[in-house]
C-alpha positions in Angstrom: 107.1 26.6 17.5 110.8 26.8 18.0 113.3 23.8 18.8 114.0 25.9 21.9 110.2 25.9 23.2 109.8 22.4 22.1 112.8 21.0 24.0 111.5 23.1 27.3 108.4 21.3 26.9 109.6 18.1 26.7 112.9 18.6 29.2 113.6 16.2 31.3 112.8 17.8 34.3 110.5 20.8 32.8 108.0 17.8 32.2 106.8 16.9 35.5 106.3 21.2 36.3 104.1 21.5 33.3 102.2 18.5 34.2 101.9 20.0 38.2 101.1 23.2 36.5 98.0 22.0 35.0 97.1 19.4 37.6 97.1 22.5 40.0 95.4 24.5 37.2 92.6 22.0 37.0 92.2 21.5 40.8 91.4 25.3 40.5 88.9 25.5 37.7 86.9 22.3 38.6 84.6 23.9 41.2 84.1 26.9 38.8 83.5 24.9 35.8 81.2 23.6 38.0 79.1 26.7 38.0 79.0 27.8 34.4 75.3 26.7 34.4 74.5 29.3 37.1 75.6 31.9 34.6 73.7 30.9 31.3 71.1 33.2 30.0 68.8 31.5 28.1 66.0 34.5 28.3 64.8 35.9 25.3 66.3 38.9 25.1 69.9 37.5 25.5 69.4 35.3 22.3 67.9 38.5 19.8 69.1 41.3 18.3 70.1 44.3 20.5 68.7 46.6 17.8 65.9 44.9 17.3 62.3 46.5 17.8 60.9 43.5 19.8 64.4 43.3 21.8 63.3 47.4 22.5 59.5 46.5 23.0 61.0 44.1 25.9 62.9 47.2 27.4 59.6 49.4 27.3 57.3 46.8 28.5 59.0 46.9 31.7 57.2 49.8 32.7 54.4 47.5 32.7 55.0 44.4 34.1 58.7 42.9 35.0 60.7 41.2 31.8 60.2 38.1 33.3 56.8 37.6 33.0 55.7 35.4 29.9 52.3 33.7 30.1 50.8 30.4 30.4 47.9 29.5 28.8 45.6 26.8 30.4 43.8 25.1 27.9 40.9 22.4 28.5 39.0 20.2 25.9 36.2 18.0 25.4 35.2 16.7 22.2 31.7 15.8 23.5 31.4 19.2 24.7 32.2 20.6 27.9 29.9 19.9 30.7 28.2 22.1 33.7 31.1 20.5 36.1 33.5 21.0 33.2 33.1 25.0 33.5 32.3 25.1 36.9 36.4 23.2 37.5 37.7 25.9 35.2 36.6 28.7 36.6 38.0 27.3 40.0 40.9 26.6 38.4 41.3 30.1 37.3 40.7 31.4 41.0 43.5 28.7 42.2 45.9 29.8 39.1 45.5 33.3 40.8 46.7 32.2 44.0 50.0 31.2 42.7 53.1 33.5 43.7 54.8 33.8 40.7 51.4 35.3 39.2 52.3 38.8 38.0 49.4 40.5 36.9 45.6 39.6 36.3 44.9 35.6 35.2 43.0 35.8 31.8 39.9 33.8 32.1 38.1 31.6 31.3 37.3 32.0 28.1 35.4 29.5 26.6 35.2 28.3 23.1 32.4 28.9 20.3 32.3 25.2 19.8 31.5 24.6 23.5 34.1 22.1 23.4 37.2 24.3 24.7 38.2 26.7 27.6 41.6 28.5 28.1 43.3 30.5 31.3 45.8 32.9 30.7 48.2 33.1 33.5 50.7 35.6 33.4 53.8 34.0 35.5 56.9 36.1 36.7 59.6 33.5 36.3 62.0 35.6 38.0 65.6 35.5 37.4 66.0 31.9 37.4 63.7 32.1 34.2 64.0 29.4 32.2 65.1 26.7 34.7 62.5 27.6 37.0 59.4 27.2 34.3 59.2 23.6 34.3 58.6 23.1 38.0 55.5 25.9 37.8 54.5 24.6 34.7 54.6 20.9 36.6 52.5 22.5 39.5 49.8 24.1 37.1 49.0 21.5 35.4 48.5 18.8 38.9 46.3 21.5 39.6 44.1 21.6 36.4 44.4 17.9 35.9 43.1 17.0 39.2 39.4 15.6 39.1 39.2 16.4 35.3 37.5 13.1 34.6 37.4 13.0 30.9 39.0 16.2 30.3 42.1 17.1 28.5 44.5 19.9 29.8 47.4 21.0 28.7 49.6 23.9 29.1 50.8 25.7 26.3 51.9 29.7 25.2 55.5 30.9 25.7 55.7 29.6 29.3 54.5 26.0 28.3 57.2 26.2 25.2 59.5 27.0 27.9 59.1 24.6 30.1 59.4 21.8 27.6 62.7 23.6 26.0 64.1 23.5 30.0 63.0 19.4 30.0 65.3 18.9 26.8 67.7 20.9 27.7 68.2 19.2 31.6 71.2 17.6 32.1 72.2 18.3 28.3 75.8 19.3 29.8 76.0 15.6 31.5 74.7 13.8 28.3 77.0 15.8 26.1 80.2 15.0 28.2 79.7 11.4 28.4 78.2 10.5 25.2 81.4 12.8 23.9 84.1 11.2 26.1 82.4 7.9 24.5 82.8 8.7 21.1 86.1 9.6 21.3 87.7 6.5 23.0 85.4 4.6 20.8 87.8 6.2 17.6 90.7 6.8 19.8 90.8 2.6 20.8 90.0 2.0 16.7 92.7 4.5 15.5 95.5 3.4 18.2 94.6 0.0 18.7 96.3 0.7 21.8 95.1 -0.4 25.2 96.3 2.7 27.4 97.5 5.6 24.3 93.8 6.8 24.3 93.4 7.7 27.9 96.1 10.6 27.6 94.3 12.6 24.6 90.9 12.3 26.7 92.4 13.1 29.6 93.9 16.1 28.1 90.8 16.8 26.7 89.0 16.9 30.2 91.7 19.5 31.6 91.3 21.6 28.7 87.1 21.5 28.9 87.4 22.2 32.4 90.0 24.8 32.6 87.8 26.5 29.7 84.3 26.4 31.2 86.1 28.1 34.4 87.5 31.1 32.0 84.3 31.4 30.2 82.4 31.1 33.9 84.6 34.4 35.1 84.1 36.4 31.8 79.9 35.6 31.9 80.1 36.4 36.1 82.3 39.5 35.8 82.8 40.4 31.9 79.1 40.2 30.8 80.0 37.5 28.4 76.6 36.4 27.4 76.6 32.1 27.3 73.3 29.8 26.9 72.8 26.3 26.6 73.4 26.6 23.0 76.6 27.8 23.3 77.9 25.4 26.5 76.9 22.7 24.8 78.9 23.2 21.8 81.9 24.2 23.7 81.8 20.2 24.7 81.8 19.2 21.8 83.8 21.6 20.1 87.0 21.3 22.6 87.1 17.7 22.6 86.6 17.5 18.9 88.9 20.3 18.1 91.3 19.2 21.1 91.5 15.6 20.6 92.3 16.1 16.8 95.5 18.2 17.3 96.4 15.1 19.8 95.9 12.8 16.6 98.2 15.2 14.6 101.0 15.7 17.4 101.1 12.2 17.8 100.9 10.6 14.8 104.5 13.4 14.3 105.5 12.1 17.3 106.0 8.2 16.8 107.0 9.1 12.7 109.9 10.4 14.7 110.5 7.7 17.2 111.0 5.8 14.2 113.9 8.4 13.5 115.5 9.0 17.4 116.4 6.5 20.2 115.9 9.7 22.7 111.6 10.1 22.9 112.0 13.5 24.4 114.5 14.3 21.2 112.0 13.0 19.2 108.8 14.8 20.8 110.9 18.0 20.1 111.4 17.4 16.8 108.0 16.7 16.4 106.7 19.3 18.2 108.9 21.8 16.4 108.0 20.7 12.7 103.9 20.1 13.9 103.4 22.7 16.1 103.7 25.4 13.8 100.7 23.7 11.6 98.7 23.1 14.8 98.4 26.8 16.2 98.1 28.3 12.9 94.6 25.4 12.7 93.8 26.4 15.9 94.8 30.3 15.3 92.5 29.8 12.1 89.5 28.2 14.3 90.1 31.0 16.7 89.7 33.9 14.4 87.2 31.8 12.6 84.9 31.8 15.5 85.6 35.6 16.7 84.0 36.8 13.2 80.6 36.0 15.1 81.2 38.6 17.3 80.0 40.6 13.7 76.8 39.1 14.6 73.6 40.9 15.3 71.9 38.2 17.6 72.8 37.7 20.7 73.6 34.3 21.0 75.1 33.7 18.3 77.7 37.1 18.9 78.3 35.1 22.4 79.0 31.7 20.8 82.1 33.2 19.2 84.0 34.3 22.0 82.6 30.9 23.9 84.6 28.9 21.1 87.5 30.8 20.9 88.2 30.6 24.2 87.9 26.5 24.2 90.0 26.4 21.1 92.4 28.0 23.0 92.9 26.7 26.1 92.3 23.0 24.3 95.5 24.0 21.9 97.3 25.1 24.8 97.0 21.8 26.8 97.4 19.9 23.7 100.9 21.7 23.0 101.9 21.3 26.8 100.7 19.3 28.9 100.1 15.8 26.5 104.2 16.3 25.0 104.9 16.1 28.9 102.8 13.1 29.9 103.8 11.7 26.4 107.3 11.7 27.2 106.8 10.7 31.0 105.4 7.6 29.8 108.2 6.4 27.1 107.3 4.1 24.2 105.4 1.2 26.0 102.0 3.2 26.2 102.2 2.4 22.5 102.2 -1.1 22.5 101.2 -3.6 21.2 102.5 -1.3 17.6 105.3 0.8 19.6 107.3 2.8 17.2 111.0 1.1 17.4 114.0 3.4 16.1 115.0 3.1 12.5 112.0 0.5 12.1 109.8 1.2 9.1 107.4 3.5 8.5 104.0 2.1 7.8 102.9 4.9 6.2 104.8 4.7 3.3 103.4 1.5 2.5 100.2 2.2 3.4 96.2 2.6 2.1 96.6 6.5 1.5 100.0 6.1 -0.2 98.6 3.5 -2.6 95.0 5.9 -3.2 98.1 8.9 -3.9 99.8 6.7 -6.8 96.2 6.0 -8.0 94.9 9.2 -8.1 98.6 10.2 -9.9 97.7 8.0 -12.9 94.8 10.1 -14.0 94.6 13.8 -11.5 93.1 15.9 -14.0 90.5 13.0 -14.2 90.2 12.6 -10.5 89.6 16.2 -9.8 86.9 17.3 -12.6 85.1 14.0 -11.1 84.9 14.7 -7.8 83.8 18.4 -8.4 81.2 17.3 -10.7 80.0 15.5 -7.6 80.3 17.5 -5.2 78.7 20.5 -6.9 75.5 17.5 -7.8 75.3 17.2 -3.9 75.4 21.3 -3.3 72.0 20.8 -5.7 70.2 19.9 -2.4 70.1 23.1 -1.1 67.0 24.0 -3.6 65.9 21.4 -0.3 66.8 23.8 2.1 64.0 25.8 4.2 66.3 27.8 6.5 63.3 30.2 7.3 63.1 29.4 10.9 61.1 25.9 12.6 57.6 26.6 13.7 57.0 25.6 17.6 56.1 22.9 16.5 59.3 21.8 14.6 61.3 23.0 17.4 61.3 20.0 19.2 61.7 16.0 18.2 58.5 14.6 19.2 55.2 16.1 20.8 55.6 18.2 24.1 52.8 19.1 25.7 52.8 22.6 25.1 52.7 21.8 21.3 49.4 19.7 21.7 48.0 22.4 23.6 49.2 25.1 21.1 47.5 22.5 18.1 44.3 22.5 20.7 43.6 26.0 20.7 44.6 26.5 16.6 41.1 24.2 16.4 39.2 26.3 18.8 40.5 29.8 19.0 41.9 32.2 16.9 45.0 30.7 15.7 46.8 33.3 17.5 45.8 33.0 20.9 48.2 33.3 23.9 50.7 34.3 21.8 49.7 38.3 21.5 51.0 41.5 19.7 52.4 43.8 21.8 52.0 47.6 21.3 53.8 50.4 23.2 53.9 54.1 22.4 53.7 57.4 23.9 50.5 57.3 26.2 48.9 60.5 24.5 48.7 58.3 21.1 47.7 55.0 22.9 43.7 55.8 21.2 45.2 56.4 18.2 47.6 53.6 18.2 44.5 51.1 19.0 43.0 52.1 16.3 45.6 51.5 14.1 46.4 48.1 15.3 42.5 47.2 15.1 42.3 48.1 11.6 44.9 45.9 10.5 44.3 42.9 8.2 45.1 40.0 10.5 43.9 40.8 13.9 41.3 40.4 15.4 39.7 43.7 16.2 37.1 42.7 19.1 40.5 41.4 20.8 42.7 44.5 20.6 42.6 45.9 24.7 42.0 49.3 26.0 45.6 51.2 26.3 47.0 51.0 29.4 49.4 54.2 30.4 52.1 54.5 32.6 55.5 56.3 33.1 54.0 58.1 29.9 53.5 55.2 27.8 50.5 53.4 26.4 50.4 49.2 26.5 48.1 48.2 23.7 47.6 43.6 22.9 45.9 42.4 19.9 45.5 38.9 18.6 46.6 37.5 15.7 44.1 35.5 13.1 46.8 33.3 11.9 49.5 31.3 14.1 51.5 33.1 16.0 54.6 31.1 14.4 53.1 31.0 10.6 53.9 33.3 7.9 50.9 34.5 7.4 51.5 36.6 11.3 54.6 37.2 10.3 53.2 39.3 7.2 50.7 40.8 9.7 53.1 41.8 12.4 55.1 43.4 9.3 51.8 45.2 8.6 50.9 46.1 12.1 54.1 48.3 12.2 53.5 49.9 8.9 50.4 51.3 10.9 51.4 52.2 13.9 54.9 53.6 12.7 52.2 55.5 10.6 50.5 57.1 13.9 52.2 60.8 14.2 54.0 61.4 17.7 53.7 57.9 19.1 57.0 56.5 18.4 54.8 53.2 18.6 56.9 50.2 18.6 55.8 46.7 18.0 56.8 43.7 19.9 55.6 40.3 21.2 56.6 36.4 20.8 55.8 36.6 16.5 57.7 39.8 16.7 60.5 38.5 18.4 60.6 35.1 16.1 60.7 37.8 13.2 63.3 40.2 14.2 64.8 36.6 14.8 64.4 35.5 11.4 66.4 38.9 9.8 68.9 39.2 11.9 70.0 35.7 11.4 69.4 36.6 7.6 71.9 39.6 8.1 74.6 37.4 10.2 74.8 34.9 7.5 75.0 37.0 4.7 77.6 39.6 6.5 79.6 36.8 8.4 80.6 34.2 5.3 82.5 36.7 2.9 84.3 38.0 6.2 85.6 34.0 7.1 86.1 33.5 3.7 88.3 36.3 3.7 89.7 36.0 7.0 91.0 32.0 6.2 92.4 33.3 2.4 94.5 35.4 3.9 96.0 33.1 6.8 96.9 30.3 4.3 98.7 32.8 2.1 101.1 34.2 4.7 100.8 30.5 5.9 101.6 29.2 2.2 103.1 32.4 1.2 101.6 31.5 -2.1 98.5 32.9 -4.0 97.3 29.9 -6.0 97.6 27.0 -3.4 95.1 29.4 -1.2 92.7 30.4 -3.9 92.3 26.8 -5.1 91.8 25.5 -1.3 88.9 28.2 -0.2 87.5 26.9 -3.8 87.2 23.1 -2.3 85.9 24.6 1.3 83.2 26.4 -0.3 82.5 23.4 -2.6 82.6 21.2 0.5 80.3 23.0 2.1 77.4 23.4 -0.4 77.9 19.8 -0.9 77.7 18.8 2.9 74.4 21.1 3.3 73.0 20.2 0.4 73.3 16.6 0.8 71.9 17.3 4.5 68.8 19.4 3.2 67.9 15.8 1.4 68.6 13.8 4.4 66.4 16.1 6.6 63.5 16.5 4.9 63.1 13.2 3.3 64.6 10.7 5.7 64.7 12.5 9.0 61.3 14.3 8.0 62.0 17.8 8.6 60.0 20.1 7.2 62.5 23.4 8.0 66.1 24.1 9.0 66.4 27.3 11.7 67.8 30.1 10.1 71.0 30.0 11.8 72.1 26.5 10.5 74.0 28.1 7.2 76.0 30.1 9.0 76.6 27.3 11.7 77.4 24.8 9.5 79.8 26.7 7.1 81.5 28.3 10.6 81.9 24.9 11.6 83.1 23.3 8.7 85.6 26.0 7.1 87.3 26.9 10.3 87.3 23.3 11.2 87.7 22.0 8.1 90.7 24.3 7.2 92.7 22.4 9.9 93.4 19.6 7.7 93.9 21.9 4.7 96.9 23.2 6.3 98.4 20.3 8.2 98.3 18.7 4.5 99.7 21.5 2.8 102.6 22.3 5.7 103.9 18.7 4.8 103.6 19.3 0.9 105.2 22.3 1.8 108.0 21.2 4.2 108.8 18.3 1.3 108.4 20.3 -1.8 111.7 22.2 -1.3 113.5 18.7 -1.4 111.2 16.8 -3.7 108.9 18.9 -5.9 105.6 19.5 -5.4 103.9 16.1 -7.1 105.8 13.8 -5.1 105.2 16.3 -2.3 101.7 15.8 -2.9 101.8 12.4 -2.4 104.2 12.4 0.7 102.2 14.5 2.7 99.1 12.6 1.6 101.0 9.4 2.5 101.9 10.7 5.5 98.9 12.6 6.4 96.2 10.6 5.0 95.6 8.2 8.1 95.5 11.1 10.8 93.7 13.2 8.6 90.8 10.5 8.6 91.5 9.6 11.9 90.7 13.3 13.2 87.7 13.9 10.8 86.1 10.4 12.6 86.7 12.4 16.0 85.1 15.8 14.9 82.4 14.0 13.2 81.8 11.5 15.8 81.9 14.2 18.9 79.2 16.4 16.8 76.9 13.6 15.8 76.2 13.7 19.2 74.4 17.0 18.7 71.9 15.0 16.7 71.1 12.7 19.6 69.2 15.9 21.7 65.4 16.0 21.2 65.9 19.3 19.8 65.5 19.5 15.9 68.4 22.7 15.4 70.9 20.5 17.5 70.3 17.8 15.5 70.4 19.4 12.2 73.5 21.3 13.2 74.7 18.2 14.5 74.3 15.9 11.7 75.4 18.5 8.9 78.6 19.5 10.3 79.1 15.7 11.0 78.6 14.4 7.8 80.6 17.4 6.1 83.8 17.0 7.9 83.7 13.4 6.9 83.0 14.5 2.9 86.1 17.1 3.8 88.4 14.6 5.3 87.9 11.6 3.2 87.1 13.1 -0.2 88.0 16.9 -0.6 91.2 16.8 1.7 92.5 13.6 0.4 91.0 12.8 -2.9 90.3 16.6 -4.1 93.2 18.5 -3.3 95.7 16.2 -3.7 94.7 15.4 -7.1 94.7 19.7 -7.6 98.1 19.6 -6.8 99.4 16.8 -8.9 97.5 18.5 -12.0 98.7 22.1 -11.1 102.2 21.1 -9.6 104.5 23.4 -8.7 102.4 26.4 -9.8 100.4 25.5 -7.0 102.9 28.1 -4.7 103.0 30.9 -6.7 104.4 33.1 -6.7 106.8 31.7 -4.0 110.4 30.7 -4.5 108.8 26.9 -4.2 107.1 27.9 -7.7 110.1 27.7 -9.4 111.4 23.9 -8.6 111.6 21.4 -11.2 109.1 19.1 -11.2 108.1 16.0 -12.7 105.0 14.8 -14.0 102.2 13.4 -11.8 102.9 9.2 -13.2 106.3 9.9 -12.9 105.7 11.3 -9.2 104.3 8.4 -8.3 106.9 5.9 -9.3 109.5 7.0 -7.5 110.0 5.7 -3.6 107.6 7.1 -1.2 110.5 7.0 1.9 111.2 10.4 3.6 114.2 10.6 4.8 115.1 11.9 8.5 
């Protein structure tokens, strides 16, 4: 940022317009923000593949019946065997189920068990386009109905509608519950870190401007730009802009009163320290940004709409930071420091302080320090032999026992394992006899339950069940064999779809997405911090600690999840989460670091450099990694096992990157390679001296 743009911002009189700028701003965006929820898609289809054959099977099927429609299925136990009344209540039931409105299509049923001791209703509900949000009232109404006067019998609703109707009670009032545990967090670590009565309200309330003003972009661009967002994606925009937001606060003012210390004028020394921090802060955010766009590479859905979601928070969160908190910083004066306010030319505590004294340790013996800590770090990455990032079973889905899973482990025990969850067939209606055969004859369904095609608009709709659980990998390997078939069947241009098929196109895609996505962000960042750094080693060495960091964080995680949290699977999107998260992230305190080993190097050298910037840096550095951890911990508070995973592992990662690879790993990287570190940069060529030496001399910078 130039002087120029700095002083504007902080002008005595420019202050108070940027301020009524974004108080008008936010007066604007509140009642949109307000309807971001209105826009979320969280159907199926806006969460697979677009090229995937279920997401085309979906297309197709509405010839059928509308895309809406997802079944219910009804089921009813008695361990002592169901009764005469017992049969006689389901099959009213079934006759009341049929009644309902959003019934689209013929109700299934009953079908009673070979045990005696079961019955199940298939209702086939057209949620309409309020989908999701709408399934838990039905599901709520269904299941008053089949409870009432079922003395001694056990109902519970289960199949894709059931799953769905649980998935909208965890998710209700997530956005609430995410802001105000967030907001908590943060002036939880903002009152520790400041120890200031009053300086934590300005980063928060920042923070809130820039969340609003964000979710009122992202509102527009889903209403009018077909931006695809889902709860997934909202809720991590929460915490992702005040994490990400409140941390460049901690970094612009922790410049800030170093240079109050410096300059009797505050909007002098806001300047100065927007001019020297700002460039390191947009090129963190500009790294996040671009970090987060590489999604759009994605195959799935949602997680192609997450990165133009976070880009677009990142953005407008660096934007208020850069603006609007300089202005009310500066409006405000010195006081809203106290009881510690920064006095000019009194000391700076940093020099003095616990990261300046961990510096002159780590000087003693770097080489030491460094071959250490990667040694550790790479024993931690041996967790991810831990890791089952195959996808979670329904059942592992959620934190606890939902109805619909009870029901789903009811009918396991007395219907084929498959039940309510069907394979879906279409293909050209003169094959439809042709393709039933095929999909009867395959190993793994059940042939006396594969329907009569049903044509229409020129197509054939053939179902079958599967032997196995729909969500096992034993229908997985069917489904894969149920389209060798049927691909098999001349002229059909059969296609094979359903909830298993959908879970397994799933599955791939987020297979492909990972294993596409991470060479491009490794990439991407490399090449930022070298025209950052303008230096080939210093880049090279710091993607080598992120990718370190990161196998160390999940690995460590993998433990932690299966053997304290007891999670038997990760979903298959939690690598590629997690090392999105943590590199792009995590590279924000690689280069506010190196900018101030940089900025000193050309006066110092690089070892003292080293230990200057990690002096100086050290504190904030912690300070914004308790923020960002704290803010996605929350994640791990939602009864849903992929928020929580994502949740803990990017938490407890950017805590091993701030406190150990940042300030223990690097720095000792740069003391050992001094100043080869910036080759092959003019800065390469400096006399240096060695590391001991470094860390004798005085740690004082001057002005």
């Amino acid at each position: 940022m130039t002087r120029s743009v700095a002083s504007l911002i902080t002008g005595r009189k420019t202050k108070y317009l940027i301020i009524v700028f974004w108080l008008a701003l936010v007066a604007l965006a509140g009642p949109l923000a307000g309807k971001l929820t209105s826009v979320e898609d969280n159907e199926a289809k806006s969460w697979l593949p677009g090229s995937a054959e279920s997401t085309q099977v979906l297309d197709r099927q509405a010839a059928f019946a509308s895309p809406d429609t997802i079944p219910a299925v009804v089921v009813y136990q008695r361990a002592s065997g169901l009764t005469e009344a017992d049969r006689v209540k389901v099959a009213s039931d079934a006759h009341r189920f049929g009644q309902l409105a959003e019934v689209d299509g013929q109700v299934g049923g009953p079908i009673f068990s070979g045990d005696g001791q079961a019955a199940q209703i298939i209702v086939p509900l057209n949620l309409g386009p309020e989908g999701w949000d709408k399934a838990g009232d039905i599901v709520t109404s269904m299941k008053d109905v089949a409870r009432a006067g079922a003395s001694g019998l056990s109902v519970h609703v289960t199949g894709p509608a059931g799953s769905a109707a649980d998935s909208s009670e965890a998710f209700a009032g997530i956005d609430g519950r995410l802001l105000f545990a967030t907001i908590g967090v943060v002036v939880v670590i903002l009152l520790f870190t400041y120890r200031s009565p009053g300086l934590w309200l300005l980063p928060v309330v920042s923070a809130g401007v820039a969340l609003t003003t964000a979710q009122a972009v992202i509102y527009l661009l889903a209403k009018n730009a077909g931006l695809t967002v889902n709860a997934q994606s909202a809720g991590i925009l929460t915490v992702l802009v005040f994490g990400a937001g409140t941390d460049y606060a901690l970094l612009l003012v922790a410049r800030y009163r170093e240079e109050l210390r410096r300059h009797s004028d505050r909007h002098e020394a806001m300047a100065v320290a927007l001019h020297r921090a700002g460039p390191a802060i947009i090129a963190s955010a500009g790294t996040v940004v671009i970090g987060m766009l590489c999604l759009l590479f994605a195959e799935t859905n949602s997680t192609k709409g997450l990165g133009p979601v976070a880009a677009i928070g990142v953005l407008v969160g660096l934007a208020v930071m850069l603006t609007l908190l300089p202005a009310m910083l500066v409006t405000v004066g010195r006081w809203i420091f106290w009881p510690a306010r920064p006095r000019f030319r009194s000391a700076e505590p940093t020099i003095t302080g616990l990261w300046a004294k961990i510096g002159k340790r780590i000087a003693n013996r770097p080489r030491l320090t460094w071959v250490a800590t990667g040694l550790a770090l790479a024993v931690m990455a041996l967790g991810l032999v831990q890791l089952d990032a195959t996808g979670l079973t329904n059942q592992e889905t959620f934190r606890g026992n939902p109805d619909s899973i009870v029901g789903e482990e009811v009918l396991a025990r007395h219907f084929p394992a498959g039940a309510g969850n069907p394979v879906v067939v279409i293909s050209k209606a003169e094959q439809g006899a042709a393709v039933k055969a095929a999909l009867a004859s395959t190993e793994g369904i059940d042939p006396a339950s594969v329907s009569e095609p049903v044509a229409k608009g020129g197509l054939a709709y053939v179902v079958g069940t599967l032997n196995a659980a729909a969500d096992s990998p034993a229908a997985y390997d069917t489904v894969d064999r149920v389209r060798d078939r049927v691909h098999a069947v001349p002229g059909a241009d059969a296609q094979v779809g359903g909830n298993t098929a959908i879970n397994l196109d799933l599955q791939r895609a987020a297979r492909y997405d990972r294993n596409l996505i991470i060479p491009i962000v490794l990439v991407v960042v490399l090449v930022i911090l070298a025209l950052l750094l303008r230096a080939i080693v210093a880049p090279l060495v710091l993607v080598a600690t992120v990718v370190l960091s990161f196998g160390a964080a999940l690995g460590a995680s993998a433990l932690v999840f299966r053997h304290i949290f007891g999670f038997d699977g990760a979903d298959t999107s939690l690598p590629l989460f997690v090392f999105v998260f943590l590199v792009a992230l995590g590279i924000d305190y690689n280069i506010f670091l190196m900018t101030r080993v940089r900025e000193e190097t050309a006066r110092y050298g690089t070892r003292r450099a080293a230990l200057i910037g990690l002096a100086a840096t050290g504190g904030v550095i912690t300070s914004a990694g308790l923020v960002l951890a704290g803010t996605f911990a929350v994640l791990a508070t939602l009864p849903l096992t992929a928020f929580a995973e994502i949740g803990f592992a990017v938490a407890f990662g950017v805590l091993l990157d701030t406190i150990i690879v940042r300030a223990v790993l690097v720095t000792a990287l740069n003391l050992d390679i001094g100043r080869h570190t910036w080759w092959p940069s003019r800065l390469g060529k400096i006399a240096d001296v060695e590391p001991a030496e470094a860390a004798q001399q005085p740690s004082e910078v001057p002005a």
